[in-house]
N, C-alpha and C positions, 0 to 999 in steps of 0.2 A: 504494500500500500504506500500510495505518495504522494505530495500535495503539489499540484498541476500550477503553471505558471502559466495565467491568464492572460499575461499581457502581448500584445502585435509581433513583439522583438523578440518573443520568445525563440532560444536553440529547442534543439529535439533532443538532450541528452537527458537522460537517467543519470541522478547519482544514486550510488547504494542499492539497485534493486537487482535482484535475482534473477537472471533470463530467462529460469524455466519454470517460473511462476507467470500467472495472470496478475495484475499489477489492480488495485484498487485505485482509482484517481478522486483525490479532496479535493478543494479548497481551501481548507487550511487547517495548521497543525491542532489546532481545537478540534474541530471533529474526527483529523485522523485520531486524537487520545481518545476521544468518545469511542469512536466503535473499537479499538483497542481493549480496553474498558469493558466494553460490551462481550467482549470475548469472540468477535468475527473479523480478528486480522491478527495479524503483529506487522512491525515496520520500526525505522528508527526514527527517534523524537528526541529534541533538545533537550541536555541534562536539568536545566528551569525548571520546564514543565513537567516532569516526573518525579524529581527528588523523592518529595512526602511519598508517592505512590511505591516506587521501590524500598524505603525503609520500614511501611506499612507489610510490605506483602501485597499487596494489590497488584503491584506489574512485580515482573521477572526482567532480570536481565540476561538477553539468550544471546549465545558464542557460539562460532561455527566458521570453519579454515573456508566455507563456501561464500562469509560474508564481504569478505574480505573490508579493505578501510575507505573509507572515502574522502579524499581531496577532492576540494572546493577552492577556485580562484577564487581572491577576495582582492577588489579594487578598493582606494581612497582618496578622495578628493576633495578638493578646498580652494578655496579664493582668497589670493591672497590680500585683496583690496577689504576683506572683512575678517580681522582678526579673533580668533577667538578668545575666551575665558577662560581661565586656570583652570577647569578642570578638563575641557573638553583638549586644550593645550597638550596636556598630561598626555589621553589618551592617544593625542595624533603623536606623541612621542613615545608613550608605550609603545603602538603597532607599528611604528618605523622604525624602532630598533634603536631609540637614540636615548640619550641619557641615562 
């Protein structure tokens, strides 16, 4: 199961899903937990929105050498004509590797 990228510019790539599964397609990662939840899928979902649920008992955390990892390009940009604020500053220097 996976949450479908609605938008025009959309690629056609999959990340993370299994090719010899039928693939669920959501809207977004709230319903994919819903039906997860409901007990009519598995798929992967942001460590946020699960925590309580796996320390509960409620979800499992399932492993398998057929999952393999998923890399995600992750772009970032800014202007430099509007400066930001201490903390979002921080951030653009956490993920750029600088200080």
């Amino acid at each position: 199961m996976f949450v479908s990228d609605r938008s025009r510019n959309r690629d056609e790539k999959n990340y993370g899903v299994l090719e010899t599964t039928v693939p669920w397609r959501v809207n977004d990662f709230l319903t994919k937990k819903q039906i997860i939840l409901s007990g009519l899928g598995w798929g992967r979902l942001p460590m946020h929105m699960i925590c309580d649920e796996l320390k509960t008992g409620r979800l499992v955390a399932l492993s398998s050498p057929d999952f393999g990892s998923v890399g995600v390009e992750t772009f970032m940009a800014r202007t430099r004509s509007h400066p930001f604020g201490p903390v979002a500053e921080a951030f653009w220097d956490l993920m750029a590797g600088e200080k």
